[in-house]
N, C-alpha and C positions, 0 to 999 in steps of 0.2 A: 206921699211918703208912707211907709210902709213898717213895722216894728214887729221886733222878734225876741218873744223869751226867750231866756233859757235860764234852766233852773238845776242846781250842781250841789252835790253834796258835801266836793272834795272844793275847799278854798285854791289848791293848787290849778285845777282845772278852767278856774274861775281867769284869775292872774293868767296864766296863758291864753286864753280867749278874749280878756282886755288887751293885753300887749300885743296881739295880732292883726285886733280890731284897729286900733290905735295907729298902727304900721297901713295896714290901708286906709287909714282915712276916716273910719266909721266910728261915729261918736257912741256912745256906751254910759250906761248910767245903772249904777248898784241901788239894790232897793232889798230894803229889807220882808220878813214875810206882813210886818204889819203894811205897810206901804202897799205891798201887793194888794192884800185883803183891800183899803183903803181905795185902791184903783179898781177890783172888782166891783163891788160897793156901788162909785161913781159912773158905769156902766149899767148897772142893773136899777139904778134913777134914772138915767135916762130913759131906757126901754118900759120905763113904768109908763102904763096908761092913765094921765093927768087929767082928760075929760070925765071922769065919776066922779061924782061926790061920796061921801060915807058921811051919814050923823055922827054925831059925837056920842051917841047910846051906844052903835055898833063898834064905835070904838074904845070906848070902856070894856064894852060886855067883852071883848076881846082881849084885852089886858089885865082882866081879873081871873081871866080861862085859865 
């Protein structure tokens, strides 16, 4: 399976590209920009490199930078 943005400034453009989809068969799902960001987010944890550790000093001393 396969998934495609799309991203529309005009809400009319939107509504026709639903009802099109919809007419073929293609399921379709609105997401807001928080959502987005949320699904970026959950992409960029996964691609994190989990095998290092960090102390807890370096991660202070980073949070007070």
């Amino acid at each position: 399976m396969k998934t495609l943005v799309i991203q529309s400034k005009n809400p009319s453009e939107i509504k026709f590209l639903s009802n099109l989809l919809k007419k073929l068969g293609i399921d379709a799902k609105w997401m807001n920009s928080e959502e987005i960001e949320d699904f970026g987010m959950s992409v960029l944890m996964k691609q994190a490199d989990r095998k290092k550790k960090v102390s807890r000093e370096v991660i202070l001393k980073k949070l007070k930078a």
